[in-house]
Biotite code that builds the C-alpha atoms (Angstrom):
import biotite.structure as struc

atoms = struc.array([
    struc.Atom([17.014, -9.511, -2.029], chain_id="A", res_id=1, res_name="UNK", atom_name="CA", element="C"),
    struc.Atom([14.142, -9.459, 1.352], chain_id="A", res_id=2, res_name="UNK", atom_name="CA", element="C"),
    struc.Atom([15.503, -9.616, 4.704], chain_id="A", res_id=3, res_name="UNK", atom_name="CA", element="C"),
    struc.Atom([12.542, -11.345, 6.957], chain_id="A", res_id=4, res_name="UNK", atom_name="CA", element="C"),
    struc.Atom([12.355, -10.472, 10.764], chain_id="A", res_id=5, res_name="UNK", atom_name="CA", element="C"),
    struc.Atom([9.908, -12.335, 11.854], chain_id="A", res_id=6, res_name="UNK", atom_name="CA", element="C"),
    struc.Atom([8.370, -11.766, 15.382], chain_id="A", res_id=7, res_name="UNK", atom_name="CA", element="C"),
    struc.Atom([5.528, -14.238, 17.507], chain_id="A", res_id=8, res_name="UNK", atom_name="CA", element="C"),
    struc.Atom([3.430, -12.767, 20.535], chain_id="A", res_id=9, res_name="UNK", atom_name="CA", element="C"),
    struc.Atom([0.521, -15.425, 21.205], chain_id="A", res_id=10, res_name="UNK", atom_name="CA", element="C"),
    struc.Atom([-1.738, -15.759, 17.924], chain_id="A", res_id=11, res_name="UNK", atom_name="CA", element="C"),
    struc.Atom([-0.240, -12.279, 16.422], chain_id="A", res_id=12, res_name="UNK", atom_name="CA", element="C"),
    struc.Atom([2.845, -12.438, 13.877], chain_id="A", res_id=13, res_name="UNK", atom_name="CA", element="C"),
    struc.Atom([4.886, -9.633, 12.850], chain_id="A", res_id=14, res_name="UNK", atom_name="CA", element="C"),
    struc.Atom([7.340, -9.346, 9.374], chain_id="A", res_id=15, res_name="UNK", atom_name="CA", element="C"),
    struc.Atom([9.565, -6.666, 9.083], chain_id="A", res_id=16, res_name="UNK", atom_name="CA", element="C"),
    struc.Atom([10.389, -6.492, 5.403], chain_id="A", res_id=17, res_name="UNK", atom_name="CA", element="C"),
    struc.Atom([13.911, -5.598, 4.413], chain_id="A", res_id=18, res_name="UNK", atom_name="CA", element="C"),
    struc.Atom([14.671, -4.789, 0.798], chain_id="A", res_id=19, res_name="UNK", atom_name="CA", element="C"),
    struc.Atom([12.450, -6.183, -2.177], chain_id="A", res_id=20, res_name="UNK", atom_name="CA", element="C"),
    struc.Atom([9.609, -8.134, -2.619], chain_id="A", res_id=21, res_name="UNK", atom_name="CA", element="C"),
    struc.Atom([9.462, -9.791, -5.847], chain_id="A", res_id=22, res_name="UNK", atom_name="CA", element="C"),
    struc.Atom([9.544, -12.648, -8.138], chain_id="A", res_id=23, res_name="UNK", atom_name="CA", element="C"),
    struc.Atom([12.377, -14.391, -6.749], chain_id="A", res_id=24, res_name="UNK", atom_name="CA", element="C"),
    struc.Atom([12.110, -13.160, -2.640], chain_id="A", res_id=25, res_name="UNK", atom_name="CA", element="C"),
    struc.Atom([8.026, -13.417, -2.659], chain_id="A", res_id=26, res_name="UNK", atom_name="CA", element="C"),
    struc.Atom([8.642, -17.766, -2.326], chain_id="A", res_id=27, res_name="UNK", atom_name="CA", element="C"),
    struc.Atom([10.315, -16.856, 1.008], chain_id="A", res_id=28, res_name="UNK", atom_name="CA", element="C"),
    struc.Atom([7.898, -14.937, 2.715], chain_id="A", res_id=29, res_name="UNK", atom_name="CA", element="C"),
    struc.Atom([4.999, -17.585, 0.860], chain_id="A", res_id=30, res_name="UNK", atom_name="CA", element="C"),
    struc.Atom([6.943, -20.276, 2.526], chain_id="A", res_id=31, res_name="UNK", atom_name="CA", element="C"),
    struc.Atom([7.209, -19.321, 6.045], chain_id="A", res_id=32, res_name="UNK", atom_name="CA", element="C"),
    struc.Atom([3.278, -17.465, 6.066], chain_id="A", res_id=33, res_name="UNK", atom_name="CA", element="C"),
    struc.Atom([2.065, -21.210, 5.171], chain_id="A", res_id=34, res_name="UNK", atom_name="CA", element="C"),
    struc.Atom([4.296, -22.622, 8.320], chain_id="A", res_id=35, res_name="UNK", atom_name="CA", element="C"),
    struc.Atom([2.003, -20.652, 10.418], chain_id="A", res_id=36, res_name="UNK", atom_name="CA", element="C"),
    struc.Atom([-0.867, -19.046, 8.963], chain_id="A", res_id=37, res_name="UNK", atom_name="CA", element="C"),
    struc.Atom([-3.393, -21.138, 9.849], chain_id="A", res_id=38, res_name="UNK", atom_name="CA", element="C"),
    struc.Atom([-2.488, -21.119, 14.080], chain_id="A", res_id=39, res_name="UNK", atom_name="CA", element="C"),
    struc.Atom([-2.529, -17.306, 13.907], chain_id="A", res_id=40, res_name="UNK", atom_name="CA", element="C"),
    struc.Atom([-5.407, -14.603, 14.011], chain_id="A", res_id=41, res_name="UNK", atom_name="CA", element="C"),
    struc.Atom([-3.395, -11.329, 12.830], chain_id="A", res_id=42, res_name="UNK", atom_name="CA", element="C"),
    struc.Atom([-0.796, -10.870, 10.403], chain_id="A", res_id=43, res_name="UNK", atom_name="CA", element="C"),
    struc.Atom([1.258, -7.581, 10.349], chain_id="A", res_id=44, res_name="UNK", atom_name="CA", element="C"),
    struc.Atom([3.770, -6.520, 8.068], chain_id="A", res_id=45, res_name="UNK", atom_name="CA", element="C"),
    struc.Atom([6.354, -4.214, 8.691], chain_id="A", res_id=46, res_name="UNK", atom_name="CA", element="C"),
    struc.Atom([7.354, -2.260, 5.472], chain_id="A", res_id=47, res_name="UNK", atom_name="CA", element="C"),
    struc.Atom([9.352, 0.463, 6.691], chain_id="A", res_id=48, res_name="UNK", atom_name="CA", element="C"),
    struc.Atom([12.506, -1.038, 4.936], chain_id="A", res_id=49, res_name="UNK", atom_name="CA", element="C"),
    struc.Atom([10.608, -2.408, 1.571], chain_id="A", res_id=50, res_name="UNK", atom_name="CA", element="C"),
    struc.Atom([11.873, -1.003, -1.046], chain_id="A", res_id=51, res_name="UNK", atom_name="CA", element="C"),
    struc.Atom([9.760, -2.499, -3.614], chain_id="A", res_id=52, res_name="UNK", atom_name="CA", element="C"),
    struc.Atom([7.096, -4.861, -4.301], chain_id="A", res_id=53, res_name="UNK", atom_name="CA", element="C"),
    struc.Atom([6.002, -6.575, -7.348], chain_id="A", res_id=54, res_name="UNK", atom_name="CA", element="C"),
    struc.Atom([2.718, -8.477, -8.591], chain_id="A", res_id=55, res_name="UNK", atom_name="CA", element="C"),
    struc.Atom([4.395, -11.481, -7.193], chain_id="A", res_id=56, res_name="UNK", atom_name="CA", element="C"),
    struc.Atom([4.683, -10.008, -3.408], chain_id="A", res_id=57, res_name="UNK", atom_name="CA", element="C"),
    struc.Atom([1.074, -8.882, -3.862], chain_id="A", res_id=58, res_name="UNK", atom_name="CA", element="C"),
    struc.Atom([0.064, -12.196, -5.011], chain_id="A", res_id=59, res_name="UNK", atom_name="CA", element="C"),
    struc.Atom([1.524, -13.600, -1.489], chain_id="A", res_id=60, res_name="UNK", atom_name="CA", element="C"),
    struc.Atom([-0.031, -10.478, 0.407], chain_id="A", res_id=61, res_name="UNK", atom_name="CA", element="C"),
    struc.Atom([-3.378, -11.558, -0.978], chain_id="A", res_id=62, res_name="UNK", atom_name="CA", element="C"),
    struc.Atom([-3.142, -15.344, -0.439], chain_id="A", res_id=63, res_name="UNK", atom_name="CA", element="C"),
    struc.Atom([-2.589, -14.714, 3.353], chain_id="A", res_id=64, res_name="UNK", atom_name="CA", element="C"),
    struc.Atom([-5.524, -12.537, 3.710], chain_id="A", res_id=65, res_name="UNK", atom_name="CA", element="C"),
    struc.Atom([-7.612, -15.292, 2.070], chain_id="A", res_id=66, res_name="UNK", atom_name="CA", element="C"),
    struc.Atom([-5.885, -17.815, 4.458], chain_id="A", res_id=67, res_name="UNK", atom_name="CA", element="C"),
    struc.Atom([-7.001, -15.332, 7.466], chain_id="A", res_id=68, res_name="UNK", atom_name="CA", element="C"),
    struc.Atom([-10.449, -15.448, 6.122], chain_id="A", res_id=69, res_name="UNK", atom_name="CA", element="C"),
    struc.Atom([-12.658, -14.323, 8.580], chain_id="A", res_id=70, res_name="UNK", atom_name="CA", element="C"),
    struc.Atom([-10.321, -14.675, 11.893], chain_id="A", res_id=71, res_name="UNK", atom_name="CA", element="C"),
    struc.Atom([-8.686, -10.612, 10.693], chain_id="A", res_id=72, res_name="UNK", atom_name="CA", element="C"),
    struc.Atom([-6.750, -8.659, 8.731], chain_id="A", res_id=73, res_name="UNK", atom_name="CA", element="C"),
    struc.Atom([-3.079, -8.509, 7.051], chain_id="A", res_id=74, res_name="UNK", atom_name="CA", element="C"),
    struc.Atom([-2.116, -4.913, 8.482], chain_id="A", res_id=75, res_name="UNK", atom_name="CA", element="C"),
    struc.Atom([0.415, -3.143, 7.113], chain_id="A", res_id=76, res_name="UNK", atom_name="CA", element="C"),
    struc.Atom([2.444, -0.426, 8.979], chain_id="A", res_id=77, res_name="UNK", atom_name="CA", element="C"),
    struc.Atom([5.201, 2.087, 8.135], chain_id="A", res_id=78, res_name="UNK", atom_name="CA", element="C"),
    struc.Atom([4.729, 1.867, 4.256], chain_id="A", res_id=79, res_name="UNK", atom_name="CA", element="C"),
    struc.Atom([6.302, 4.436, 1.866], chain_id="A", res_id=80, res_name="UNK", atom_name="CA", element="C"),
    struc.Atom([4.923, 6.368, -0.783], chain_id="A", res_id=81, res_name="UNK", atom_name="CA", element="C"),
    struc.Atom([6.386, 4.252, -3.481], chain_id="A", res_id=82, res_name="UNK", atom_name="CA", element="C"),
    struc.Atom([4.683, 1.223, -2.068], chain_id="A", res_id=83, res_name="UNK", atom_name="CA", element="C"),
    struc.Atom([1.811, 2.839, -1.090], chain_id="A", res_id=84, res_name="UNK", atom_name="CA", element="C"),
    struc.Atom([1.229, 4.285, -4.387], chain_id="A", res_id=85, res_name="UNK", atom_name="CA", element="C"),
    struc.Atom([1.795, 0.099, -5.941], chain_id="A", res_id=86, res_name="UNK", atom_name="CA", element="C"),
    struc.Atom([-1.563, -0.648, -3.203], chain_id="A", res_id=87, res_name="UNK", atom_name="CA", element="C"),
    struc.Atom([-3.519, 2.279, -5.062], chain_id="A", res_id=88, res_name="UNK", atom_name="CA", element="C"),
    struc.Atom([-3.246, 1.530, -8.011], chain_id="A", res_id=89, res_name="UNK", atom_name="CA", element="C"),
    struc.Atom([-3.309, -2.142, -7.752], chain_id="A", res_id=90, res_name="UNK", atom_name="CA", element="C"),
    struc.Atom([-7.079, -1.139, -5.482], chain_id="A", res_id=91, res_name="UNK", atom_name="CA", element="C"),
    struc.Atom([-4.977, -3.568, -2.398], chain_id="A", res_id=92, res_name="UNK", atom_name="CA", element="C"),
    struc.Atom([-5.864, -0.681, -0.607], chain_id="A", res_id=93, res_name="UNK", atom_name="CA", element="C"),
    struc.Atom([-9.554, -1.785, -0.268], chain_id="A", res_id=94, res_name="UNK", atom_name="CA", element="C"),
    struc.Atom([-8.811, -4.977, 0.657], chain_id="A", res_id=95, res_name="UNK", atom_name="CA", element="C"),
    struc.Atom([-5.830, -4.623, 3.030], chain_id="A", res_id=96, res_name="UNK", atom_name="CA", element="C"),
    struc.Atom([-4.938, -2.182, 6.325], chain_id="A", res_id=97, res_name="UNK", atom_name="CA", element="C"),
    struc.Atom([-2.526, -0.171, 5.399], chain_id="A", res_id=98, res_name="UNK", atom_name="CA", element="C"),
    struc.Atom([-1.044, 2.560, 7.751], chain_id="A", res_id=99, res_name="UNK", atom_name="CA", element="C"),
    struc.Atom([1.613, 5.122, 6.165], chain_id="A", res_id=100, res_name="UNK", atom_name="CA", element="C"),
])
């Protein structure tokens, strides 16, 4: 189960993840980044409460990045070591802020 908080200031969204991102909660987050992805010019997510993420949240995590193209960054704050170590060894890290 994911818990999204979502927050809006201007052109700058914030998620606060809650739980797990995976096969079955990744469509959620997917669904509301496409409801606004395009109007915005940073993306930050929140993972101080994710527990987990799978192939399937990185898959999503990815697409927005793509969607941001040129106009920034998905930034992600307050991530733990066992997610952290998922964006290592996955190479996300490259590709992705990430802030521990």
């Amino acid at each position: 189960m994911l818990n999204l908080n979502k927050s809006t200031d201007g052109n700058n969204v914030t998620y606060k993840l809650e739980g797990r991102l995976d096969t079955i909660s990744s469509p959620d987050l997917e669904n509301d980044l496409k409801g606004c992805i395009e109007s915005i010019d940073s993306l930050c997510i929140d993972c101080e409460k994710l527990e987990y993420i799978s192939s399937a949240g990185l898959r999503v995590l990815l697409s927005a990045q793509k969607a941001l193209g040129d106009k920034g960054k998905v930034k992600l704050i307050h991530v733990n070591e066992a997610v952290n170590e998922v964006f290592e060894v996955t190479g996300f890290c490259s590709i992705l802020d990430i802030e521990n």
